[in-house]
Gaussian input, Z-matrix of N, CA and C with variables (Angstrom, degrees):
# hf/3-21g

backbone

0 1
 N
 C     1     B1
 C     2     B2     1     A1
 N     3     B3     2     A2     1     D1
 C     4     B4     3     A3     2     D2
 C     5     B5     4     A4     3     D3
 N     6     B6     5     A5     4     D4
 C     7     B7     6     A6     5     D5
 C     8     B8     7     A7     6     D6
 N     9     B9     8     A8     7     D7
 C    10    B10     9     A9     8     D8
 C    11    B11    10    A10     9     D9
 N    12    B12    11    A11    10    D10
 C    13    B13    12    A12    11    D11
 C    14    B14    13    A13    12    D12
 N    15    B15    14    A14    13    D13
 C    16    B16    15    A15    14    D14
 C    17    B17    16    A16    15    D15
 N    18    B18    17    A17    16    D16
 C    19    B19    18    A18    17    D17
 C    20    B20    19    A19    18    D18
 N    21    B21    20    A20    19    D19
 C    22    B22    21    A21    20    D20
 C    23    B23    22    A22    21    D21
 N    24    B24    23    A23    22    D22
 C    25    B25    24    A24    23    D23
 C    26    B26    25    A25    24    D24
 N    27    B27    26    A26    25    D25
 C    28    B28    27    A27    26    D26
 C    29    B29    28    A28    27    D27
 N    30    B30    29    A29    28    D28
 C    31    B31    30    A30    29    D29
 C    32    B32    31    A31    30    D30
 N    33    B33    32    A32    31    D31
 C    34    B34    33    A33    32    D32
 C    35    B35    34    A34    33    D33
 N    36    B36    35    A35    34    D34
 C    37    B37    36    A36    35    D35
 C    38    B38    37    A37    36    D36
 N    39    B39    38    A38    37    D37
 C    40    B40    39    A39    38    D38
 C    41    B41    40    A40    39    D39
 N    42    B42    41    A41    40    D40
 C    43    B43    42    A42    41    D41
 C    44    B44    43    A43    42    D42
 N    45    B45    44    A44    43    D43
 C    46    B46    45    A45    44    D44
 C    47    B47    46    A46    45    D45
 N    48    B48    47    A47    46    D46
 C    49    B49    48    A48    47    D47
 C    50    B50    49    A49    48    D48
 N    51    B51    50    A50    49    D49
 C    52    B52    51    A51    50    D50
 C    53    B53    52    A52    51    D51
 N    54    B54    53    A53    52    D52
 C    55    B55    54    A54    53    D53
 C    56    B56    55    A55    54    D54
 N    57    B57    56    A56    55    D55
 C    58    B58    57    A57    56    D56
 C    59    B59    58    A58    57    D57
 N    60    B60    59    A59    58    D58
 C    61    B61    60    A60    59    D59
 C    62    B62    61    A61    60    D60
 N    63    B63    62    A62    61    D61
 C    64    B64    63    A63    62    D62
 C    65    B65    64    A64    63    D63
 N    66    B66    65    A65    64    D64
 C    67    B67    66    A66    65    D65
 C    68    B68    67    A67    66    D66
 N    69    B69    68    A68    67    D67
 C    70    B70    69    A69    68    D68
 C    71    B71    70    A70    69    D69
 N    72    B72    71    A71    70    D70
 C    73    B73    72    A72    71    D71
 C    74    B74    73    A73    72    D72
 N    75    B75    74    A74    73    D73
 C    76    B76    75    A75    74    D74
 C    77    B77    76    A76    75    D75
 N    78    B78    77    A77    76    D76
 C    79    B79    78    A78    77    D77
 C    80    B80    79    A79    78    D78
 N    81    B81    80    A80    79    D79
 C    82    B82    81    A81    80    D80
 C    83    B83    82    A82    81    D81
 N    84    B84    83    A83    82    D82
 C    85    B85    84    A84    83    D83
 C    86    B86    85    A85    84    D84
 N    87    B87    86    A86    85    D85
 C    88    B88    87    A87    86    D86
 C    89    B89    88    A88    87    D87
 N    90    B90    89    A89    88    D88
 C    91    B91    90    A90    89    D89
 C    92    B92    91    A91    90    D90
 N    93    B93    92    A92    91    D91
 C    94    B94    93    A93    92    D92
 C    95    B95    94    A94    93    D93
 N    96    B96    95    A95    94    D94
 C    97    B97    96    A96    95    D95
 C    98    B98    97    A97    96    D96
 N    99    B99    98    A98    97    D97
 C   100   B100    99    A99    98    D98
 C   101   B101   100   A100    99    D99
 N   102   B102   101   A101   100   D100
 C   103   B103   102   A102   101   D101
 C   104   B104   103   A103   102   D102
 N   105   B105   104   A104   103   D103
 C   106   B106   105   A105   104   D104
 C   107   B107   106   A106   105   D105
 N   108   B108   107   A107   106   D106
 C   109   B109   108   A108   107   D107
 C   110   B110   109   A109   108   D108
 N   111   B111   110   A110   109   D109
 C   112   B112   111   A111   110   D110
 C   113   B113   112   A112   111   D111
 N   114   B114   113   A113   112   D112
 C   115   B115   114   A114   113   D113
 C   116   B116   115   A115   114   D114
 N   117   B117   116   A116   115   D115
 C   118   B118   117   A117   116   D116
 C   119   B119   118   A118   117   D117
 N   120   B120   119   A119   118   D118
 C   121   B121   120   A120   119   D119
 C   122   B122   121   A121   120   D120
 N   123   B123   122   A122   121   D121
 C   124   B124   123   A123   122   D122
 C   125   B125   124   A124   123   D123
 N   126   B126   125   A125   124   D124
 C   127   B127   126   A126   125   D125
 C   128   B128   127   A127   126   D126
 N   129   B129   128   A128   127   D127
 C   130   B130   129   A129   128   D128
 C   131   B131   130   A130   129   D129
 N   132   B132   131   A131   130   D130
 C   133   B133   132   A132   131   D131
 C   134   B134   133   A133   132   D132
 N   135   B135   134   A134   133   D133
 C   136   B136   135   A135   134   D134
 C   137   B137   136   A136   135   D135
 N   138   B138   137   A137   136   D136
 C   139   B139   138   A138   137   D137
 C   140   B140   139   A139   138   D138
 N   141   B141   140   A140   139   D139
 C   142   B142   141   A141   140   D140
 C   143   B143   142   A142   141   D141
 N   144   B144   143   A143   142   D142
 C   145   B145   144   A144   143   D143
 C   146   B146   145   A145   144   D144
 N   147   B147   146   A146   145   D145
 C   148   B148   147   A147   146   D146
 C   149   B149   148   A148   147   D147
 N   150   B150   149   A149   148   D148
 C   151   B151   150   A150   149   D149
 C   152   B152   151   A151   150   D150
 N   153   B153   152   A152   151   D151
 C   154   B154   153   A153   152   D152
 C   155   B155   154   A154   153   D153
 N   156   B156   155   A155   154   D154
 C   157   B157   156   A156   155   D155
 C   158   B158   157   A157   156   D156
 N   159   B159   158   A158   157   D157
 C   160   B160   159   A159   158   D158
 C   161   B161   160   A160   159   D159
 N   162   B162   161   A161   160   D160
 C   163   B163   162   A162   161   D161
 C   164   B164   163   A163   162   D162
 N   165   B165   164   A164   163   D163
 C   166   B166   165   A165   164   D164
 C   167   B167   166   A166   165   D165
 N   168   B168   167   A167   166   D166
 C   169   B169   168   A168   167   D167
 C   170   B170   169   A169   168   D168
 N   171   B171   170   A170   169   D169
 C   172   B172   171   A171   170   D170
 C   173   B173   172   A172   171   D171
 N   174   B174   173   A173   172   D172
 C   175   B175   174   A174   173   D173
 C   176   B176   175   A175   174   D174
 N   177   B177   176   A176   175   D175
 C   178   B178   177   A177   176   D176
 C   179   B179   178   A178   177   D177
 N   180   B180   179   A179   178   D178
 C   181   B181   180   A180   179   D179
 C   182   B182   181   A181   180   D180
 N   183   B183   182   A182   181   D181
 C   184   B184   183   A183   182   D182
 C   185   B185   184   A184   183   D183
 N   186   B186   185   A185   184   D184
 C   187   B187   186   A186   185   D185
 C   188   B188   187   A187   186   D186
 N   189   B189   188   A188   187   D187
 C   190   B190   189   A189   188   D188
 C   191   B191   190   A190   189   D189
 N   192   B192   191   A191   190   D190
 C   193   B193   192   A192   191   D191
 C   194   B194   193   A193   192   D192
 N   195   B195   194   A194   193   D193
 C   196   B196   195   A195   194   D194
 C   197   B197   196   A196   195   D195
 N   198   B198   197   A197   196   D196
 C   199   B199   198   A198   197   D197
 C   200   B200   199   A199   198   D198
 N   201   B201   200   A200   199   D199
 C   202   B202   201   A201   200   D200
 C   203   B203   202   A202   201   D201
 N   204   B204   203   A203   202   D202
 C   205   B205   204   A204   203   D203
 C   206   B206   205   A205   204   D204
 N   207   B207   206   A206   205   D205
 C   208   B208   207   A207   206   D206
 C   209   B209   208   A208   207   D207
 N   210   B210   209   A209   208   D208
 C   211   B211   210   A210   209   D209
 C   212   B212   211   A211   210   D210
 N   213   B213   212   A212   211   D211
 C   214   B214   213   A213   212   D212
 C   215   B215   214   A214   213   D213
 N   216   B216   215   A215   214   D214
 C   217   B217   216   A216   215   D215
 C   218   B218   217   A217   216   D216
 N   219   B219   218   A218   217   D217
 C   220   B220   219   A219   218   D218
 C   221   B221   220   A220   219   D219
 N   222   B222   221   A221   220   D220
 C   223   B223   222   A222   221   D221
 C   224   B224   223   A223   222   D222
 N   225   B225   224   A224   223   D223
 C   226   B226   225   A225   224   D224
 C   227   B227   226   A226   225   D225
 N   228   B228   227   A227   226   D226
 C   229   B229   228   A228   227   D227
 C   230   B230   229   A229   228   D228
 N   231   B231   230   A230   229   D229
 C   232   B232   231   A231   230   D230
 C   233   B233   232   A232   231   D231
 N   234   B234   233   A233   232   D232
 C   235   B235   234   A234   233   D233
 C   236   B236   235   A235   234   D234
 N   237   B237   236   A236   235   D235
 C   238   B238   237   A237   236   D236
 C   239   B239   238   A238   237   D237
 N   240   B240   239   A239   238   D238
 C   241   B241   240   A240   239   D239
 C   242   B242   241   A241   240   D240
 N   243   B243   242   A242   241   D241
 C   244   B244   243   A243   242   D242
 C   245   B245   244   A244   243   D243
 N   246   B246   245   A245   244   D244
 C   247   B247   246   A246   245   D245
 C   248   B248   247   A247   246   D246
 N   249   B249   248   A248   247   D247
 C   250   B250   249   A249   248   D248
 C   251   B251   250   A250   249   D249
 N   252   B252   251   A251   250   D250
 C   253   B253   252   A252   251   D251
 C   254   B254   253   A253   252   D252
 N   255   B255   254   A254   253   D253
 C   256   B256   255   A255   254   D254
 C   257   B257   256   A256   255   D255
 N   258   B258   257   A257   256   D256
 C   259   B259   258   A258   257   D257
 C   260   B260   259   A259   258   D258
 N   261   B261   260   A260   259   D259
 C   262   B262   261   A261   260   D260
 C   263   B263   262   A262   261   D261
 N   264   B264   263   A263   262   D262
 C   265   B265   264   A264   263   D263
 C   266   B266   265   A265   264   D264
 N   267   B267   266   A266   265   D265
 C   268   B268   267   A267   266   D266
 C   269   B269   268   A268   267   D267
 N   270   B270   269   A269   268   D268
 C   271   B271   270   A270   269   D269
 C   272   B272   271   A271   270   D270
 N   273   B273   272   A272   271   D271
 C   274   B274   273   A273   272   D272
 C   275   B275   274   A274   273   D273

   B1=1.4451
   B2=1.5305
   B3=0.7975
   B4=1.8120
   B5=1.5565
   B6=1.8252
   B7=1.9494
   B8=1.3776
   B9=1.5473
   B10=1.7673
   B11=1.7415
   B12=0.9445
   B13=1.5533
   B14=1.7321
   B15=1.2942
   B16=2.4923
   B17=1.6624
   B18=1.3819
   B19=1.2757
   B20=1.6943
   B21=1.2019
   B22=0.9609
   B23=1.4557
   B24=0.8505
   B25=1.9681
   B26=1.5463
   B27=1.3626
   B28=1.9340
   B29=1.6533
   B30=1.1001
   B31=1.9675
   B32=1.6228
   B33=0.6312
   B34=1.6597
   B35=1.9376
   B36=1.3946
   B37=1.5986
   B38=1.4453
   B39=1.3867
   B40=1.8120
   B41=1.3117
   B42=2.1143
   B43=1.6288
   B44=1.7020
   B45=1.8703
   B46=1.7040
   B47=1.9547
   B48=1.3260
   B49=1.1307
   B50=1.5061
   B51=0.8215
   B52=1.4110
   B53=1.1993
   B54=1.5754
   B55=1.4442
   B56=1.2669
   B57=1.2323
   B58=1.7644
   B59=1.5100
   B60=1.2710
   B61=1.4719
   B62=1.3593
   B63=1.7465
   B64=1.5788
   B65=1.7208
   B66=1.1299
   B67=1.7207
   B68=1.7125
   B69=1.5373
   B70=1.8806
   B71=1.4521
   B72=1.5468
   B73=1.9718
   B74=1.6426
   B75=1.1552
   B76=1.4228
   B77=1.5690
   B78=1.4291
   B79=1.0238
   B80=1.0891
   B81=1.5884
   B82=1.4852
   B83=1.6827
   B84=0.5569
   B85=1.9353
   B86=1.4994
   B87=1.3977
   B88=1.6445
   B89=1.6353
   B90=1.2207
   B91=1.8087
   B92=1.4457
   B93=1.8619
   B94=1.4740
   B95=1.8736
   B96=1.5463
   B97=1.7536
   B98=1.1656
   B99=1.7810
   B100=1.5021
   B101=2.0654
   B102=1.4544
   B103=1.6244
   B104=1.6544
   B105=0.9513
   B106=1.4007
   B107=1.4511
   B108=1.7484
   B109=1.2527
   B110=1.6346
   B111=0.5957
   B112=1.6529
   B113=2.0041
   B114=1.8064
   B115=0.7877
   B116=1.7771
   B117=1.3695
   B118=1.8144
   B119=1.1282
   B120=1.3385
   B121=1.4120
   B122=1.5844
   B123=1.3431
   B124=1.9883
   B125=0.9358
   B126=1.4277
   B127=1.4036
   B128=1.5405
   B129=1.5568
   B130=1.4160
   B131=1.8685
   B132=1.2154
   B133=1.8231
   B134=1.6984
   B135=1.4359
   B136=1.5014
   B137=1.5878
   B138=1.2850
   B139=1.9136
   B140=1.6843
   B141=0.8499
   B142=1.2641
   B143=1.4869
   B144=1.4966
   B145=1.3673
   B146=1.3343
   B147=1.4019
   B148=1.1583
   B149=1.2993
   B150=1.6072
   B151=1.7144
   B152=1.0861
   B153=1.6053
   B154=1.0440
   B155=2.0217
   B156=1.6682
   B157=1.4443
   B158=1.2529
   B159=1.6894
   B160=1.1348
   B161=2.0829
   B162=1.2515
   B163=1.7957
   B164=1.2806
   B165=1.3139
   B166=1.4751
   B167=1.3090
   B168=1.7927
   B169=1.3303
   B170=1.5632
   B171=1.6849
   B172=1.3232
   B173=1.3006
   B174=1.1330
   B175=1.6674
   B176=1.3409
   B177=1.6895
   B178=1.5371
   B179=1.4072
   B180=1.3038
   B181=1.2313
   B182=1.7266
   B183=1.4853
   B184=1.1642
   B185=1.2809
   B186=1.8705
   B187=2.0546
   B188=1.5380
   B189=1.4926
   B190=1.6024
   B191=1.5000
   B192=1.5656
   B193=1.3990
   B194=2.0806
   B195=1.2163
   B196=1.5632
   B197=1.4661
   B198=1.7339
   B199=1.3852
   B200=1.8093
   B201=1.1353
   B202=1.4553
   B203=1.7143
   B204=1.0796
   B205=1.4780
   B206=1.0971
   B207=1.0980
   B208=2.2327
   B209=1.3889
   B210=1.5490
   B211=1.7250
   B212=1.7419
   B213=1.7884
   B214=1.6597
   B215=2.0867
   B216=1.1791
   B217=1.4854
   B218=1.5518
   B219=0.8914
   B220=1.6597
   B221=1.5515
   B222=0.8927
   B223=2.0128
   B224=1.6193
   B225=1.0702
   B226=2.0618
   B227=1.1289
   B228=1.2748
   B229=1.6297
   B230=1.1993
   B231=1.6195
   B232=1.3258
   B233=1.7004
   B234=0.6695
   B235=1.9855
   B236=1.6677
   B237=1.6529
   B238=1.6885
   B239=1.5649
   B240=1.7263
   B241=1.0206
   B242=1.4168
   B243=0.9702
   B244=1.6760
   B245=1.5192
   B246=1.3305
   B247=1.6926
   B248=1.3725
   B249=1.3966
   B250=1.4648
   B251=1.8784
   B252=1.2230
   B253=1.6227
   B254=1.9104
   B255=1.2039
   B256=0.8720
   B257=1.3597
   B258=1.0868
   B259=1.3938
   B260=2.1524
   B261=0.8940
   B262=1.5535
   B263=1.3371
   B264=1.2318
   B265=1.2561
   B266=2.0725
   B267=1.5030
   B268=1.5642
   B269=1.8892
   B270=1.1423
   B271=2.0542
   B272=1.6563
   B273=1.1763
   B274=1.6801
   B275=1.4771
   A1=109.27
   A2=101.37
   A3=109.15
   A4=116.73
   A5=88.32
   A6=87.28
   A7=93.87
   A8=97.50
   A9=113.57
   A10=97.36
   A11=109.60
   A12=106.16
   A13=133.37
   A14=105.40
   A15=102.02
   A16=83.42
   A17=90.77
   A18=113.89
   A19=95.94
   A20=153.48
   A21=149.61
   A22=121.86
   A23=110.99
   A24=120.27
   A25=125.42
   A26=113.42
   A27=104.43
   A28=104.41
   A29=95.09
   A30=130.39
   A31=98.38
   A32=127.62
   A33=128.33
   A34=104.96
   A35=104.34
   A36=102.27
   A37=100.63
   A38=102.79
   A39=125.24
   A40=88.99
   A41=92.93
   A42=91.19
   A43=65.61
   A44=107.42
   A45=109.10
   A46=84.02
   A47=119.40
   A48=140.62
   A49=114.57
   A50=143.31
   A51=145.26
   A52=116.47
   A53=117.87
   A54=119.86
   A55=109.60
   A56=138.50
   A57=144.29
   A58=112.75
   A59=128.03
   A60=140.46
   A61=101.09
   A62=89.35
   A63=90.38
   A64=121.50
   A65=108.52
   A66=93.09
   A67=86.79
   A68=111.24
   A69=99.41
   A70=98.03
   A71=120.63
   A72=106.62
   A73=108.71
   A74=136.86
   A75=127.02
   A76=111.48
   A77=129.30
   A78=109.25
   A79=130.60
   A80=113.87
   A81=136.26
   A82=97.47
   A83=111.30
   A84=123.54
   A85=116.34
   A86=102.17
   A87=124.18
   A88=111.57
   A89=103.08
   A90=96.96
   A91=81.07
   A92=93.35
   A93=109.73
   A94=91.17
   A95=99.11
   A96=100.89
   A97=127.85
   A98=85.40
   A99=94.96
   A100=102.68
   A101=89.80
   A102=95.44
   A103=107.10
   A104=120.65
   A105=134.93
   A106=134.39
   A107=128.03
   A108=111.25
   A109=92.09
   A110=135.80
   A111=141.34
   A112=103.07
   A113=110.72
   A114=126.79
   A115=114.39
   A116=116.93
   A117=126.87
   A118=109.03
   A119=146.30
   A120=105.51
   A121=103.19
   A122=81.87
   A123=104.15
   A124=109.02
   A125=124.06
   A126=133.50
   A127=105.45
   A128=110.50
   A129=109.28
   A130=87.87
   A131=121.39
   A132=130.61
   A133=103.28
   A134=103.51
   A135=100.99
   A136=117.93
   A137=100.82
   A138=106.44
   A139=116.44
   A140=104.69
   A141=103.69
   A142=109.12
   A143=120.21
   A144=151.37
   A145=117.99
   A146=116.30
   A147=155.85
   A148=121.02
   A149=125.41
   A150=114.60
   A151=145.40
   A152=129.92
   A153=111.50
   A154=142.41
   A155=95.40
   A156=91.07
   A157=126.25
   A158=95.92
   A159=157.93
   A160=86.63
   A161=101.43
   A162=118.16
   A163=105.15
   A164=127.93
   A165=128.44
   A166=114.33
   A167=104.58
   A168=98.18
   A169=127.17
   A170=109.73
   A171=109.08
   A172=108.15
   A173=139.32
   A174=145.05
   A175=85.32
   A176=88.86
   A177=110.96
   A178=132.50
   A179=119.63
   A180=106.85
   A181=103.02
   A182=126.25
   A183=121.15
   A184=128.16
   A185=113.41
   A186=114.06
   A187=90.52
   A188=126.56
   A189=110.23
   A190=85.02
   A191=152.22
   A192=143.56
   A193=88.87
   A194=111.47
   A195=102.22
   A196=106.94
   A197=123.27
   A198=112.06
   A199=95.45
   A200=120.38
   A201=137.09
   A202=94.82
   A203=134.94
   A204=119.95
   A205=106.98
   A206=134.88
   A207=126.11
   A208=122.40
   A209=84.47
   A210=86.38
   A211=123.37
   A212=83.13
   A213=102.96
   A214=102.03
   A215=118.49
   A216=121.52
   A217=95.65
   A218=138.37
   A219=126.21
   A220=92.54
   A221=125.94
   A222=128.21
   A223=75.49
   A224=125.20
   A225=136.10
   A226=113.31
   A227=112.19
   A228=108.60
   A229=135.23
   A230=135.83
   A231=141.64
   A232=97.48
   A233=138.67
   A234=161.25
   A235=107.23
   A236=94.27
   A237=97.25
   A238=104.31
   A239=130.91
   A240=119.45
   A241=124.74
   A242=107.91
   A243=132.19
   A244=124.30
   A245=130.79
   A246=119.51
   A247=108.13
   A248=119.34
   A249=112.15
   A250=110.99
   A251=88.98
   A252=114.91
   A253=107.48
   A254=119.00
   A255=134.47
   A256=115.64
   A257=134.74
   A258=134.93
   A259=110.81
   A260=106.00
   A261=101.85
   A262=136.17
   A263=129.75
   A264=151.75
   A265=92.58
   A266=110.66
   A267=119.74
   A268=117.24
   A269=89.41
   A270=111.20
   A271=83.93
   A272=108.69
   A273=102.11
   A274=123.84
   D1=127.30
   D2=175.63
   D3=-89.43
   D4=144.76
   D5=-158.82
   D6=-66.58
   D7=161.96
   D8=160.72
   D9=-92.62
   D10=127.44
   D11=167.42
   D12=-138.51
   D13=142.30
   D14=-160.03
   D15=-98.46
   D16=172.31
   D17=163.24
   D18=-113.67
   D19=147.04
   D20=150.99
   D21=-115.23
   D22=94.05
   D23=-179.99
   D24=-90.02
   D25=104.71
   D26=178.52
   D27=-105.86
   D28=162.81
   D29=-172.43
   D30=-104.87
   D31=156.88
   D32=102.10
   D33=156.33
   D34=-160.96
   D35=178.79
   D36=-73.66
   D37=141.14
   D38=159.48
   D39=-46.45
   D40=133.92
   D41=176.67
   D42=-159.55
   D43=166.95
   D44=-172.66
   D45=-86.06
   D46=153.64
   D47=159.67
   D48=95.08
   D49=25.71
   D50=176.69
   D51=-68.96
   D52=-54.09
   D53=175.48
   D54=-68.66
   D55=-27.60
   D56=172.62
   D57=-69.06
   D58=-42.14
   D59=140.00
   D60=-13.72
   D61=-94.45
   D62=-159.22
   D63=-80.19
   D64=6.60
   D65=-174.12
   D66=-92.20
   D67=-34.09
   D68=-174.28
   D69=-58.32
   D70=-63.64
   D71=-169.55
   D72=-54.13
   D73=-21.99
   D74=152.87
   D75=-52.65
   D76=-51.95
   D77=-176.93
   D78=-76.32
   D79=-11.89
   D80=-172.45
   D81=-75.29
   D82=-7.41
   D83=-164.60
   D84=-132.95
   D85=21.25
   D86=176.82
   D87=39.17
   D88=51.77
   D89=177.82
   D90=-118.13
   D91=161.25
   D92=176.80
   D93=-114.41
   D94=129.54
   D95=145.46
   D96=-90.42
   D97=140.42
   D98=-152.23
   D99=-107.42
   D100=-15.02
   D101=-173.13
   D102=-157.68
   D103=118.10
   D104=166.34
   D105=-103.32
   D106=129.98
   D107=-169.80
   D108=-140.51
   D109=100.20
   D110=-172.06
   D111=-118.91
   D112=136.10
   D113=-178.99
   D114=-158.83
   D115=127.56
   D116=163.18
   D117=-49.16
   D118=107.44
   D119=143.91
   D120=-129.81
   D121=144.67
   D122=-166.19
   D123=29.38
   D124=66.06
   D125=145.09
   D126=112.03
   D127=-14.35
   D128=-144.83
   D129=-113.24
   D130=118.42
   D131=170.20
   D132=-66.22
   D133=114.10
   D134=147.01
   D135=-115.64
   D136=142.19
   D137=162.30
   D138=-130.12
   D139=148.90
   D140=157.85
   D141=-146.73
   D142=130.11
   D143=157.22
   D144=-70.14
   D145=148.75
   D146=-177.06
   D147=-116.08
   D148=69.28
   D149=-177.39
   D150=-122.13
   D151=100.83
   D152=165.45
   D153=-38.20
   D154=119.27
   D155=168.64
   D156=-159.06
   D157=70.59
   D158=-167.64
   D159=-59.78
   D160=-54.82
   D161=-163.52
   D162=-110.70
   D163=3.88
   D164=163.51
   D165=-59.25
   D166=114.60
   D167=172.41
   D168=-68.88
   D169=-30.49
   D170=170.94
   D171=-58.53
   D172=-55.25
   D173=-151.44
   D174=84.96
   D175=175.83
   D176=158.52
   D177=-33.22
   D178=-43.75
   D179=-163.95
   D180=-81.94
   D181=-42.90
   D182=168.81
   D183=-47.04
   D184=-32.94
   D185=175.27
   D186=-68.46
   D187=-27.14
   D188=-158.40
   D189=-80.55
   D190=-48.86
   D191=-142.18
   D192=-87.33
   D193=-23.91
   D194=-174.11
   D195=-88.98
   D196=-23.07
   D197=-169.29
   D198=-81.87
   D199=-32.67
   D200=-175.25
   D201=-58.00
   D202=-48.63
   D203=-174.15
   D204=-89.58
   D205=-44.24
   D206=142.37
   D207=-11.04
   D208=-53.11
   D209=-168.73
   D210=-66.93
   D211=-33.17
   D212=-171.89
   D213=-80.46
   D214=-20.13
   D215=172.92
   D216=-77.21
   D217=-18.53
   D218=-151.96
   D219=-128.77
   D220=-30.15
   D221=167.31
   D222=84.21
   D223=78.47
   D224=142.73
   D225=-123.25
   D226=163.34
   D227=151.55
   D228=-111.36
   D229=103.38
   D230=-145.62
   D231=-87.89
   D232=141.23
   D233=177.91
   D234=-138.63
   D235=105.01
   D236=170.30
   D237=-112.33
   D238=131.53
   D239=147.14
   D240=-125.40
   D241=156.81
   D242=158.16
   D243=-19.26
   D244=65.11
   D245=-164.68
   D246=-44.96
   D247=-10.30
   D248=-158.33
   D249=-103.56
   D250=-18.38
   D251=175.19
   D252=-87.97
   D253=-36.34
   D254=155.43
   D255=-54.55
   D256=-92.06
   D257=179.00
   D258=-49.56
   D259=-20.72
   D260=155.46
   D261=-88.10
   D262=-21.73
   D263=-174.35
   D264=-75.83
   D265=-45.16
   D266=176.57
   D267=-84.65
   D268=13.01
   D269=175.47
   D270=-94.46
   D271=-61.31
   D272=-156.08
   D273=-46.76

């Protein structure tokens, strides 16, 4: 079976807990992270994730409706995509 796998990317102001946020609702939603790259700059948090969710019972569309009400409690902006849409979109 071939993995299903997101990109998951957040925005917003440095605030303490963001990565604890979001890696628990990843786990809450049975995906494994598989790659993490998180960085400040001037004030402003970026990450982007790597996730398997291969065993997510929501799928995709449910981590995208749960990172979206995260995002909107925490004032970020959550971006989930498709590795597979991704890596096709760079075929063309």
């Amino acid at each position: 079976m071939e993995k299903e796998r997101v990109f998951v990317v957040v925005l917003g102001k440095d605030q303490k807990g963001i990565i604890a946020q979001v890696s628990g609702l990843l786990f809450k939603h049975g995906a494994n992270i598989e790659d993490v790259q998180q960085k400040v700059m001037d004030g402003t948090f970026v990450m982007t994730m790597l996730a398997d969710i291969t065993e997510s019972a929501s799928g995709s569309a449910g981590l995208r409706q749960a990172l979206n009400e995260l995002a909107e409690s925490m004032g970020l902006k959550v971006m989930l995509h498709n590795e597979a849409v991704i890596k096709a979109m760079h075929r063309i």
